[in-house]
N, C-alpha and C positions, 0 to 999 in steps of 0.2 A: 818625353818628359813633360814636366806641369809647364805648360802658357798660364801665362797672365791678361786678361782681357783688359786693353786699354780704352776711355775713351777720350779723346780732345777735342772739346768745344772751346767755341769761339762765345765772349762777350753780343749780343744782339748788334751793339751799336757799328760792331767792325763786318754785321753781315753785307751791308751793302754796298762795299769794296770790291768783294770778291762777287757780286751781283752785274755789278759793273764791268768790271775789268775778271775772265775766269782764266785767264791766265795765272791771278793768284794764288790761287788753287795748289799749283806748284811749291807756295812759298810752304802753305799748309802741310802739306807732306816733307818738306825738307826740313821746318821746326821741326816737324816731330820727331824726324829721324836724328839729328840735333840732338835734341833733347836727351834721348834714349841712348846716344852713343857717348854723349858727355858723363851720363849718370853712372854706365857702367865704365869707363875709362881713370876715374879716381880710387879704383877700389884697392887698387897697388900701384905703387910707384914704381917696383922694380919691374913690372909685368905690361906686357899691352895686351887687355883683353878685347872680344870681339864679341859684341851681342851679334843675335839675329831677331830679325824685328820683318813682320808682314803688315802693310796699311791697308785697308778699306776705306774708300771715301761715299758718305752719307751724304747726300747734299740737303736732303728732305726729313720733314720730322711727319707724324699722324696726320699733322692738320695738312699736309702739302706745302706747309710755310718752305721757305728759301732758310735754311739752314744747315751748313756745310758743317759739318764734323768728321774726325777721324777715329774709326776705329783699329785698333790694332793689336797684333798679337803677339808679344814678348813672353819667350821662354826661358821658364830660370834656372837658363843655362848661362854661360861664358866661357868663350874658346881663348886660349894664347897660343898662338902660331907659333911665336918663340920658345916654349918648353914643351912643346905639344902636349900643350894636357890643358882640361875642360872643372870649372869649379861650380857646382848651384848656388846660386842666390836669389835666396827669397824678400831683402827685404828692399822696400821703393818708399823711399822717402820722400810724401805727397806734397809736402812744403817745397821742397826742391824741384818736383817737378813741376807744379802750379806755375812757381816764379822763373824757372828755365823757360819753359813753354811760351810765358808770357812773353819775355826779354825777346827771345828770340826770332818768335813770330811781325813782332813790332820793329826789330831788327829790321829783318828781312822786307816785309813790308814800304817800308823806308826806300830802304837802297829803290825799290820796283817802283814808286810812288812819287818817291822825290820831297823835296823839303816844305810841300805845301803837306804834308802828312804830318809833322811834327807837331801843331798845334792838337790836333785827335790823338796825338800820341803821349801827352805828356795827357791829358782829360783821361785816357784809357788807365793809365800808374795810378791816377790819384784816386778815379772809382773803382779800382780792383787794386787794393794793396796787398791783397792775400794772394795775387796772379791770377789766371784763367785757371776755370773748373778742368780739373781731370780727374776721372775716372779709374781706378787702378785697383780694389778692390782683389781680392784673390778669389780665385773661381769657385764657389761654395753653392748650393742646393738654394737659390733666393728669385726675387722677382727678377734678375735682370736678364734670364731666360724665360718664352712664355711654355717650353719644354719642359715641366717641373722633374721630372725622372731622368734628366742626361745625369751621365757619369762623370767622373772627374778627369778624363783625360780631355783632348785636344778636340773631339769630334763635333762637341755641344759647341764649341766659340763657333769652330768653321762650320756648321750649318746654320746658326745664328745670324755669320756676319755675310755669309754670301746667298742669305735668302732676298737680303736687301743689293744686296751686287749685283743678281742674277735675273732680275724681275722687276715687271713697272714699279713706279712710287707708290700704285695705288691697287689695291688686288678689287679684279671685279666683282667679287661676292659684295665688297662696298659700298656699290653704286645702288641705290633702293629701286631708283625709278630713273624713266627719260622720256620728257614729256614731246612728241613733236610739234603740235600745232603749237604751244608755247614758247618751243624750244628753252626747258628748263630742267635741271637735272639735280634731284635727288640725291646727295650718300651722306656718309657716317663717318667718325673716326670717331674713338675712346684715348681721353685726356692721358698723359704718364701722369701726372701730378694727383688727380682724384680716381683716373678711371671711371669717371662718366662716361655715358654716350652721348655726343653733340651730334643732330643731325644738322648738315648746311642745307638750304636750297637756291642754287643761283644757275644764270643765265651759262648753258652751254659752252658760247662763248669763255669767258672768264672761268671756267671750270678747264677748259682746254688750256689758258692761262698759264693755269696753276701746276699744271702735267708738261708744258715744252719746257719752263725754263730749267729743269732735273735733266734734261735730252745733253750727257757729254757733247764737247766737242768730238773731230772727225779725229782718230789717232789717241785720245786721252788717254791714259791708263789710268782707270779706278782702282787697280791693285797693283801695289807695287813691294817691290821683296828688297830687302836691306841686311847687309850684315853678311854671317854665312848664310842666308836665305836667296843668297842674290844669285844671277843667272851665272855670273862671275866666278861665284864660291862654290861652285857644282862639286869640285872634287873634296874639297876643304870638308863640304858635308858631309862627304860619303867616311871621311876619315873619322868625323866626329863619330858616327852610325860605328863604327870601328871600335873605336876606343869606348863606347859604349857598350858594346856585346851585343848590338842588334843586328848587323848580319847575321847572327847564327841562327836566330827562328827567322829571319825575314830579309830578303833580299833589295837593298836601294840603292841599289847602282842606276846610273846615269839609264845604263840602255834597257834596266827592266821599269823605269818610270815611264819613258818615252812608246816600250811596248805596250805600257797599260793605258797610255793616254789614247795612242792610235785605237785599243781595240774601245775606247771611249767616244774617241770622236768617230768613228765607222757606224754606231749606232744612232748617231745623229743626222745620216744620210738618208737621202727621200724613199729610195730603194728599202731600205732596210727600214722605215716607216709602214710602207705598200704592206712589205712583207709579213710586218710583227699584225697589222690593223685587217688584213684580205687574205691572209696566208697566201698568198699568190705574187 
């Protein structure tokens, strides 16, 4: 069905919280899921529906700056467990989510921080009364892919969002130059806001900087699944696949995901490297 690409930024001034301390990090993804589970949870009184919600965490923007955002991917779908049956909805009311996202983030923050946070936290209400920026836009042919021909199903978000999941902050075609006897290094980024090209030129050092502190912790998860998307809800999906009519051209059972993954990760072995690169 149609995803919705979401995105949740943080205000500048709450960057250097989660700089500090990235254990916050957590709190980020638990607003969002928050957010997104409150939004759809009012839509009937007599019903308890269940979104499914997938998060990507960005920690970095073009320039290398320290900038945590969540991307994520909401389907407008909603399942009720109780009548077994699934409703679409399309519409995300941005006022709502701005100031949910806000509330709840600062919420959270809070409890983690302690009551030395509260003075940043009422300064935060008074300079964003409109809430924090999100992103929520419905998936259309626009700049916020740099893919101008993806289609409108699911495949343009997830190659989008896990190009940045799956790969340094900073792609080597980048780097212009690398000077040794100077030790100074040359690259590039193109602004979102003008799309200029800014070259930097600074000291190795400080360029290296710029590149650890994106390096997750040991165990982090940058992806995380919520909802019927969750590791949890394995069967609850397959039922949904169900009640949809897509079992019948395509098969998503538990044990032919898990086969496709294995013949996935099999091609990611050194052997099967030798093999594809020496034929030998």
């Amino acid at each position: 069905c149609v995803h919705r690409h979401c995105v949740f930024t943080i205000p500048e001034e709450l960057r250097i919280y989660f700089f500090k301390d990235s254990s916050l990090l957590n709190c980020l993804f638990h607003s969002v899921r928050d957010v997104v589970f409150r939004m759809f949870s009012k839509i009937n009184k007599t019903e308890n529906f269940t979104p499914g919600l997938i998060c990507v965490l960005h920690t970095f923007g073009r320039d290398l700056k320290w900038n945590p955002h969540i991307h994520a991917l909401v389907p407008e779908l909603i399942y009720s467990p109780d009548k077994d049956s699934f409703k679409f909805f399309t519409h995300f009311n941005f006022t709502k989510l701005r100031k949910t996202f806000q509330y709840e983030l600062l919420r959270l923050i809070e409890e983690k921080v302690g009551p030395s946070f509260k003075r940043a936290k009422s300064i935060l209400y008074k300079d964003h009364p409109k809430g924090f920026y999100v992103h929520a836009r419905t998936q259309k042919k626009d700049e916020e892919f740099e893919n101008k021909d993806h289609s409108n199903d699911i495949n343009a978000c997830i190659t989008y969002n896990m190009r940045y999941a799956g790969r340094p902050c900073i792609a080597e075609s980048r780097i212009v130059s690398y000077d040794k006897q100077t030790n100074i290094v040359h690259w590039f980024y193109h602004d979102h806001e003008d799309e200029k090209r800014y070259d930097v030129i600074e000291s190795a050092v400080e360029f290296i900087k710029k590149l650890i502190i994106h390096i997750p912790d040991p165990h982090f998860r940058n992806i995380r699944y919520y909802g019927f998307y969750s590791n949890a809800s394995r069967k609850e999906l397959d039922h949904i696949h169900e009640l949809l009519g897509i079992r019948k051209h395509k098969d998503y059972s538990r044990k032919t995901r898990q086969q496709k993954r294995q013949r996935k990760m099999n091609k990611l072995r050194y052997r099967t490297h030798l093999i594809d690169s020496f034929n030998r």
